[in-house]
DRENBA-437697 format. One record per residue (C-alpha): residue number from 1; x, y, z. Coordinates in steps of 0.2 Angstrom, whole numbers. Each point is the difference from the previous one (the first is absolute). Layout:
% residues N
NUM, X, Y, Z
...
***
This chain:
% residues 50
1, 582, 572, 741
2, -5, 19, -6
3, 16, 9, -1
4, -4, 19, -1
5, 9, 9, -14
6, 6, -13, -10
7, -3, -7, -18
8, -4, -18, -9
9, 17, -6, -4
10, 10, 10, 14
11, 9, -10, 15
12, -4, 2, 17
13, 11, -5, 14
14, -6, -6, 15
15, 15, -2, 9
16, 6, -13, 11
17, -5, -19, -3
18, -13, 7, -12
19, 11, 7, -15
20, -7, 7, -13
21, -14, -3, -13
22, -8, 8, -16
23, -14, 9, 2
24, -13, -9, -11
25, -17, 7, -7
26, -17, -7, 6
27, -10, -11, -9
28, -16, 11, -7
29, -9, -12, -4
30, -19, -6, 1
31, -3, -11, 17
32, -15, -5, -3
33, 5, -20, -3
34, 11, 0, 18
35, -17, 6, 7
36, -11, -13, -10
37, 12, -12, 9
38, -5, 6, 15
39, 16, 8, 5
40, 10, -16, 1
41, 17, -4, -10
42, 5, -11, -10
43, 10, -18, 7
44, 14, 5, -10
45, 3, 20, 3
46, -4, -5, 21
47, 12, -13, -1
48, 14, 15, -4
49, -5, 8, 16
50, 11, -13, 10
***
């Protein structure tokens, strides 16, 4: 979730029965593999979806 303003390593608090979280840089880089694949993921990293 982009959160205007803030920082890597900053906390952001969503309030309520979200609570807070770190804010977290993105990953930069290549995607060139996850498209070879076709765009699909992996068994394992869907399987942390559920």
């Amino acid at each position: 979730i982009p959160v205007p303003g803030k920082d890597v390593g900053d906390t952001v608090a969503f309030g309520g029965l979200l609570g807070t979280a770190p804010v977290m840089r993105v990953n930069g880089c290549d995607n060139a593999a996850f498209i070879a694949r076709g765009g699909r993921i992996p068994a394992p990293i869907h399987s942390l979806r559920n």
